[in-house]
C-alpha positions in Angstrom: -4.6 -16.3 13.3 -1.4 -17.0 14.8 -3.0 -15.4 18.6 -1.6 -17.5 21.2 1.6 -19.0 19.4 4.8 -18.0 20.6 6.7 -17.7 17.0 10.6 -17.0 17.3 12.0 -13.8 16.6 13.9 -15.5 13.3 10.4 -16.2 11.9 8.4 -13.2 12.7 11.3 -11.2 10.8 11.0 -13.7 7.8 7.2 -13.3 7.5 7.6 -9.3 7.7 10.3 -9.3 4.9 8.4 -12.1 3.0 4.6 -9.8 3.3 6.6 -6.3 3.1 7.9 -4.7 -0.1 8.2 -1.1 1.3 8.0 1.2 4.0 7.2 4.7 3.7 8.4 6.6 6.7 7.2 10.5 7.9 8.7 11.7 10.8 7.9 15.7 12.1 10.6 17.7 11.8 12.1 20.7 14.1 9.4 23.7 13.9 6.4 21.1 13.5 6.3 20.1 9.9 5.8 16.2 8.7 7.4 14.8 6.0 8.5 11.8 4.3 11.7 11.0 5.4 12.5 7.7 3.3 10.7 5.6 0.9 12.8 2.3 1.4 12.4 -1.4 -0.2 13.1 -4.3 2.1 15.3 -6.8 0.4 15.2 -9.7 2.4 17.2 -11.3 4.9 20.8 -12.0 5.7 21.0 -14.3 8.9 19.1 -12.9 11.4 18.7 -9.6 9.9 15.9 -7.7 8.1 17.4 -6.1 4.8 16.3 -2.6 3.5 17.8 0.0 0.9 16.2 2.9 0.6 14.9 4.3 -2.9 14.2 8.0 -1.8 15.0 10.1 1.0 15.1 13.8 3.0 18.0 15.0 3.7 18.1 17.8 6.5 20.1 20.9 5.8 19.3 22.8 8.2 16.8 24.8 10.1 15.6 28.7 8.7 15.0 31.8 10.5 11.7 30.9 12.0 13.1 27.5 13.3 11.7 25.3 10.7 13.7 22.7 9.1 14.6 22.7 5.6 16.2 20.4 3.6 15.7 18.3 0.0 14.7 15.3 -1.2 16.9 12.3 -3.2 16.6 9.8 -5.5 19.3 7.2 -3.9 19.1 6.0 -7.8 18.2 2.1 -6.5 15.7 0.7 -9.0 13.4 -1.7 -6.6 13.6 -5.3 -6.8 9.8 -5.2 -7.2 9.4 -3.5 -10.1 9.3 -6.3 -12.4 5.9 -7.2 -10.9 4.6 -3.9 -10.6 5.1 -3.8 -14.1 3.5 -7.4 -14.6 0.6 -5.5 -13.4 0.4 -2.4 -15.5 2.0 0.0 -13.4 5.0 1.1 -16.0 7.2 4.2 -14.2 9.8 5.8 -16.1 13.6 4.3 -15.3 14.0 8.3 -14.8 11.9 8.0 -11.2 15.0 6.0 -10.2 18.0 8.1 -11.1 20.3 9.4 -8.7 19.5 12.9 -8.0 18.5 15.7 -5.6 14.6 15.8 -6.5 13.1 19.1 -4.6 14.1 21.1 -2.3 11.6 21.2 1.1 
């Protein structure tokens, strides 16, 4: 709808965090395995300036034997700002699925 309009950058960065509540983000990792690699919320802005947190990530430990990487997963123990509506529309997660923690290790 907006083809042909020549939107500043300031604005195109408010629509994204105004539409966006969260990214989920899979990279492949050393030895050919793909996995998520954060689960963050986007916040808002400040300025000029997308914000994010992230709720969950992989942390790389290191790589094994047959050059895979290995690593865990954490709960960064950030309860999203959105939950409130989620739960508005039946979705109800434990406040557990938010506690700081390591969750698995992968």
């Amino acid at each position: 709808m907006m083809s042909g309009f020549e939107l500043p950058v300031k604005a195109i960065r408010q629509q994204v965090s105004g539409a966006v509540d969260i990214l989920i983000q899979a990279n492949r990792l050393q030895g050919g395995p793909r996995r998520i690699t954060a689960i963050t919320e986007i916040v808002g802005m400040e300025q000029d300036t997308i914000v994010m947190q992230d709720i969950y990530k992989y942390t790389q430990k290191g790589i094994d034997e047959e050059g895979k990487a290995f690593g865990h997963f954490e709960c960064t123990g950030v309860r999203p700002s959105f939950m409130n509506r989620l739960e508005a529309a039946g979705v109800r997660l434990p406040a557990s699925a938010f506690r700081e923690r390591v969750m698995m290790q992968a």
